[in-house]
C-alpha positions in Angstrom: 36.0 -16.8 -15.1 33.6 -18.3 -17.6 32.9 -16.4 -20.7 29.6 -16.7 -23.1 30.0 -16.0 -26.8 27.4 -14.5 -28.2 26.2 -14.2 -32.1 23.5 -12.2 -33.6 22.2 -10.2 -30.5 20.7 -13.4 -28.9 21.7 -14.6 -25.1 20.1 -18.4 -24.2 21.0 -20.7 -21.8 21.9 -18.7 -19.1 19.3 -17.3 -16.1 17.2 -14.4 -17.0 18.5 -12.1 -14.1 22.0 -12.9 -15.6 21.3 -11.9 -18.7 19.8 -8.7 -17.9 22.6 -7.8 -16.3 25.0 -8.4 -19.1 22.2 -6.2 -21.1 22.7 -3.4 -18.8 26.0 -4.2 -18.7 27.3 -4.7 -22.7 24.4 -4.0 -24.0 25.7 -1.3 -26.5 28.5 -3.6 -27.6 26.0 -6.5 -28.0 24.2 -4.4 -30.6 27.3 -3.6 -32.6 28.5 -6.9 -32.5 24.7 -8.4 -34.0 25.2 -5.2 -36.6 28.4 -6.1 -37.9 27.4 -10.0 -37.8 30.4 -10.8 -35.2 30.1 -13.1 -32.2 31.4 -11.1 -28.7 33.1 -12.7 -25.9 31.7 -11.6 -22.7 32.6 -12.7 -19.1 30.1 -14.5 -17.1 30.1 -13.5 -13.5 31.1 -16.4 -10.8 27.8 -19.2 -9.9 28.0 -18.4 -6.7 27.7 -14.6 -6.6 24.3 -14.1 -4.6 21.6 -12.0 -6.5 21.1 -8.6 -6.3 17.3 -7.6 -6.0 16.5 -4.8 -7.6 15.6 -1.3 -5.9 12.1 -0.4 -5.9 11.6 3.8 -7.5 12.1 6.0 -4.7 9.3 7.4 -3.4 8.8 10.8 -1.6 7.2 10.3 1.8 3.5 11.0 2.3 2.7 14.4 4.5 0.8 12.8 7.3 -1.8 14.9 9.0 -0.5 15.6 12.8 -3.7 16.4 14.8 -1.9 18.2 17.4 -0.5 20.7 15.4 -4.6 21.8 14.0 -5.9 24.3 16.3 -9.1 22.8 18.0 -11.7 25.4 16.6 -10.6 23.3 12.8 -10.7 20.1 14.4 -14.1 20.4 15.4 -15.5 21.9 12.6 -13.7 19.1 10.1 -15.7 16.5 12.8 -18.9 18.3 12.6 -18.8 19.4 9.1 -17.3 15.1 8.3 -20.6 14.5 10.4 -23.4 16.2 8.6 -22.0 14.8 5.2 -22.3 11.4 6.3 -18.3 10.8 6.2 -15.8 10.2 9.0 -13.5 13.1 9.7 -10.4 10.7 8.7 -11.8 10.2 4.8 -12.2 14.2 4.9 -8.3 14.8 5.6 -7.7 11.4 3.6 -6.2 11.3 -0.3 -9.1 10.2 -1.7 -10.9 12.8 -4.3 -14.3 11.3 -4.2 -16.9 14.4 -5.2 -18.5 14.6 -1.6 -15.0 14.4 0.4 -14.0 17.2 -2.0 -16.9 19.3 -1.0 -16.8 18.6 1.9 -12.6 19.9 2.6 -14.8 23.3 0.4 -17.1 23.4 2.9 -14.2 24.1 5.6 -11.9 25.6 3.5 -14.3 28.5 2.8 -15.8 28.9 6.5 -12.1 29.4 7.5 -11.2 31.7 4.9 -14.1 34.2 6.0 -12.5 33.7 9.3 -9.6 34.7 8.0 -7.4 32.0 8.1 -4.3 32.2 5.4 -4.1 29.8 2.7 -1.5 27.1 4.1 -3.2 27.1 7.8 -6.4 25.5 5.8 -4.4 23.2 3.6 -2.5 22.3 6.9 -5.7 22.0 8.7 -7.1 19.5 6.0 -4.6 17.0 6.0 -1.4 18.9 5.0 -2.9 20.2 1.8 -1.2 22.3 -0.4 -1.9 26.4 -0.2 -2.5 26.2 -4.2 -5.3 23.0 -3.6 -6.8 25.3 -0.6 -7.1 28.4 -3.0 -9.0 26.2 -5.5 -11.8 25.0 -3.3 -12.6 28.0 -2.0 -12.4 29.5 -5.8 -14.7 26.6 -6.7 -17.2 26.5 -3.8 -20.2 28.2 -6.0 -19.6 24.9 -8.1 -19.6 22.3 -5.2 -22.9 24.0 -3.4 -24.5 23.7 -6.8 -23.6 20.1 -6.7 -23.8 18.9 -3.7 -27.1 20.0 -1.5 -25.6 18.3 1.7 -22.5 20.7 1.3 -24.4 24.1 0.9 -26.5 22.8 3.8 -23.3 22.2 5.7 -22.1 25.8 5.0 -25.5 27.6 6.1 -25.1 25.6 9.3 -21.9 26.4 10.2 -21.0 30.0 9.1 -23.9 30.9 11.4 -21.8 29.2 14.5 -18.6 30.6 13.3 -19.7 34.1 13.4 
Protein backbone atom coordinates (compact mmCIF):
# COMPACT_ATOMS: atom_id res chain seq x y z
CA UNK A 1 0.00 0.00 0.00
CA UNK A 2 1.21 3.48 -0.85
CA UNK A 3 1.76 5.98 1.78
CA UNK A 4 1.77 10.07 1.44
CA UNK A 5 3.94 12.04 3.79
CA UNK A 6 2.61 14.94 4.76
CA UNK A 7 4.39 18.25 6.35
CA UNK A 8 2.76 21.34 7.73
CA UNK A 9 -0.97 20.38 7.53
CA UNK A 10 -0.97 20.54 3.60
CA UNK A 11 -2.17 17.44 1.35
CA UNK A 12 -1.46 18.14 -2.77
CA UNK A 13 -1.18 15.97 -5.45
CA UNK A 14 -3.65 13.52 -4.66
CA UNK A 15 -7.70 13.77 -5.75
CA UNK A 16 -9.80 15.90 -3.75
CA UNK A 17 -12.31 13.12 -2.72
CA UNK A 18 -9.12 11.32 -1.48
CA UNK A 19 -8.08 13.79 0.52
CA UNK A 20 -11.18 14.45 2.29
CA UNK A 21 -11.23 11.24 3.29
CA UNK A 22 -7.91 11.10 4.83
CA UNK A 23 -9.31 14.59 6.55
CA UNK A 24 -12.08 12.66 8.01
CA UNK A 25 -9.99 10.04 8.48
CA UNK A 26 -6.51 11.52 10.28
CA UNK A 27 -7.52 14.59 10.46
CA UNK A 28 -6.80 15.08 14.24
CA UNK A 29 -3.40 13.61 13.84
CA UNK A 30 -2.75 15.84 10.75
CA UNK A 31 -3.20 18.85 13.01
CA UNK A 32 -0.82 17.67 15.68
CA UNK A 33 1.68 16.71 13.32
CA UNK A 34 1.46 20.57 11.47
CA UNK A 35 1.58 21.81 15.41
CA UNK A 36 4.63 20.10 16.37
CA UNK A 37 6.23 20.81 12.78
CA UNK A 38 6.56 16.89 12.07
CA UNK A 39 5.80 15.32 8.65
CA UNK A 40 3.10 12.11 9.18
CA UNK A 41 3.03 9.06 7.26
CA UNK A 42 -0.31 8.18 6.18
CA UNK A 43 -1.55 5.14 3.97
CA UNK A 44 -3.14 5.87 0.78
CA UNK A 45 -5.96 3.62 -0.08
CA UNK A 46 -5.54 1.26 -3.30
CA UNK A 47 -6.16 3.26 -7.17
CA UNK A 48 -8.66 1.03 -7.84
CA UNK A 49 -11.02 1.27 -4.95
CA UNK A 50 -14.32 2.61 -6.61
CA UNK A 51 -15.68 5.93 -4.94
CA UNK A 52 -17.98 6.20 -2.45
CA UNK A 53 -20.74 8.94 -3.07
CA UNK A 54 -21.76 10.60 -0.30
CA UNK A 55 -25.18 10.22 1.46
CA UNK A 56 -27.55 12.97 1.00
CA UNK A 57 -29.22 14.32 4.98
CA UNK A 58 -31.97 12.16 5.71
CA UNK A 59 -35.02 13.62 5.26
CA UNK A 60 -38.37 12.80 7.09
CA UNK A 61 -41.11 11.90 4.57
CA UNK A 62 -43.78 14.56 3.67
CA UNK A 63 -47.51 13.75 5.15
CA UNK A 64 -49.34 13.55 1.95
CA UNK A 65 -53.01 14.50 1.92
CA UNK A 66 -55.14 11.14 1.37
CA UNK A 67 -58.55 12.34 -0.04
CA UNK A 68 -60.30 9.32 0.89
CA UNK A 69 -59.73 9.51 4.31
CA UNK A 70 -61.52 13.54 4.48
CA UNK A 71 -65.09 13.11 5.04
CA UNK A 72 -67.01 14.52 1.88
CA UNK A 73 -68.88 17.50 3.71
CA UNK A 74 -64.71 18.94 4.05
CA UNK A 75 -63.96 18.09 0.71
CA UNK A 76 -66.50 20.13 -0.71
CA UNK A 77 -66.29 22.96 1.31
CA UNK A 78 -62.23 23.09 0.74
CA UNK A 79 -63.44 23.01 -3.31
CA UNK A 80 -66.00 25.60 -2.82
CA UNK A 81 -64.30 27.75 -0.36
CA UNK A 82 -60.60 27.11 -2.97
CA UNK A 83 -63.29 28.33 -5.53
CA UNK A 84 -64.51 31.66 -4.40
CA UNK A 85 -60.88 32.63 -3.48
CA UNK A 86 -59.73 32.25 -6.86
CA UNK A 87 -57.32 29.19 -5.88
CA UNK A 88 -57.47 25.52 -6.84
CA UNK A 89 -58.35 23.24 -3.92
CA UNK A 90 -54.79 21.48 -4.38
CA UNK A 91 -52.75 24.93 -3.50
CA UNK A 92 -55.27 25.20 -0.45
CA UNK A 93 -54.07 21.70 1.14
CA UNK A 94 -50.54 22.49 -0.56
CA UNK A 95 -47.19 23.80 1.64
CA UNK A 96 -47.16 26.86 0.38
CA UNK A 97 -47.92 29.89 3.00
CA UNK A 98 -48.88 32.49 0.60
CA UNK A 99 -51.30 35.16 2.65
CA UNK A 100 -54.61 34.20 0.60
CA UNK A 101 -53.95 30.18 0.83
CA UNK A 102 -53.47 30.84 4.54
CA UNK A 103 -56.80 32.52 4.83
CA UNK A 104 -58.24 30.61 2.93
CA UNK A 105 -57.24 26.91 5.22
CA UNK A 106 -58.91 29.98 8.18
CA UNK A 107 -61.74 30.26 6.36
CA UNK A 108 -62.41 26.30 6.67
CA UNK A 109 -60.69 25.83 9.67
CA UNK A 110 -63.21 28.10 11.57
CA UNK A 111 -66.51 26.97 9.69
CA UNK A 112 -65.59 23.40 10.93
CA UNK A 113 -64.75 24.32 14.36
CA UNK A 114 -68.34 25.91 14.86
CA UNK A 115 -69.35 22.64 13.54
CA UNK A 116 -67.65 21.14 15.89
CA UNK A 117 -65.02 19.37 14.46
CA UNK A 118 -61.84 18.57 16.94
CA UNK A 119 -58.57 20.13 16.23
CA UNK A 120 -56.59 17.24 14.28
CA UNK A 121 -59.83 16.25 12.03
CA UNK A 122 -59.29 20.06 10.52
CA UNK A 123 -55.62 19.84 10.33
CA UNK A 124 -56.23 16.32 8.75
CA UNK A 125 -58.78 17.72 6.57
CA UNK A 126 -56.40 20.53 5.24
CA UNK A 127 -53.66 18.56 4.03
CA UNK A 128 -52.45 16.63 7.23
CA UNK A 129 -51.95 19.78 9.19
CA UNK A 130 -50.90 19.85 12.50
CA UNK A 131 -53.70 20.28 15.55
CA UNK A 132 -51.30 23.25 16.97
CA UNK A 133 -51.35 25.07 13.08
CA UNK A 134 -55.32 24.37 13.09
CA UNK A 135 -55.73 26.02 16.62
CA UNK A 136 -53.74 29.10 15.25
CA UNK A 137 -55.94 29.92 12.35
CA UNK A 138 -58.91 29.76 13.85
CA UNK A 139 -57.25 31.99 16.93
CA UNK A 140 -56.19 34.33 14.15
CA UNK A 141 -59.33 34.45 11.86
CA UNK A 142 -60.37 38.16 13.21
CA UNK A 143 -56.79 38.98 11.60
CA UNK A 144 -57.19 37.25 8.17
CA UNK A 145 -61.04 38.65 7.61
CA UNK A 146 -59.53 42.09 8.32
CA UNK A 147 -57.04 41.37 5.63
CA UNK A 148 -58.39 39.55 3.23
CA UNK A 149 -62.16 40.76 1.99
CA UNK A 150 -62.45 37.65 -0.29
CA UNK A 151 -61.96 35.45 2.99
CA UNK A 152 -64.59 37.15 5.22
CA UNK A 153 -66.76 37.02 2.11
CA UNK A 154 -66.09 33.36 1.88
CA UNK A 155 -67.07 32.82 5.62
CA UNK A 156 -70.48 34.79 5.36
CA UNK A 157 -71.27 32.51 2.43
CA UNK A 158 -70.55 29.43 3.82
CA UNK A 159 -71.49 29.41 7.56
CA UNK A 160 -74.95 30.23 6.33
CA UNK A 161 -74.94 26.67 4.27
CA UNK A 162 -73.30 24.88 7.01
CA UNK A 163 -75.97 25.65 9.50
Amino acid sequence: MASLQIGRGELSGIPEYTAHCIMMTHGSRLLLAAQRGEPEEIPLPPANVPVIRRLRPYRAPVKVHQAHRVPTYARRLLKLVAEDMGLSADEVIGRLRFGELVAARAVIARILRERGWSYPRIGAALGGRDHSTVINLCAKWDIYAERDPLAAKAYETHKARAA
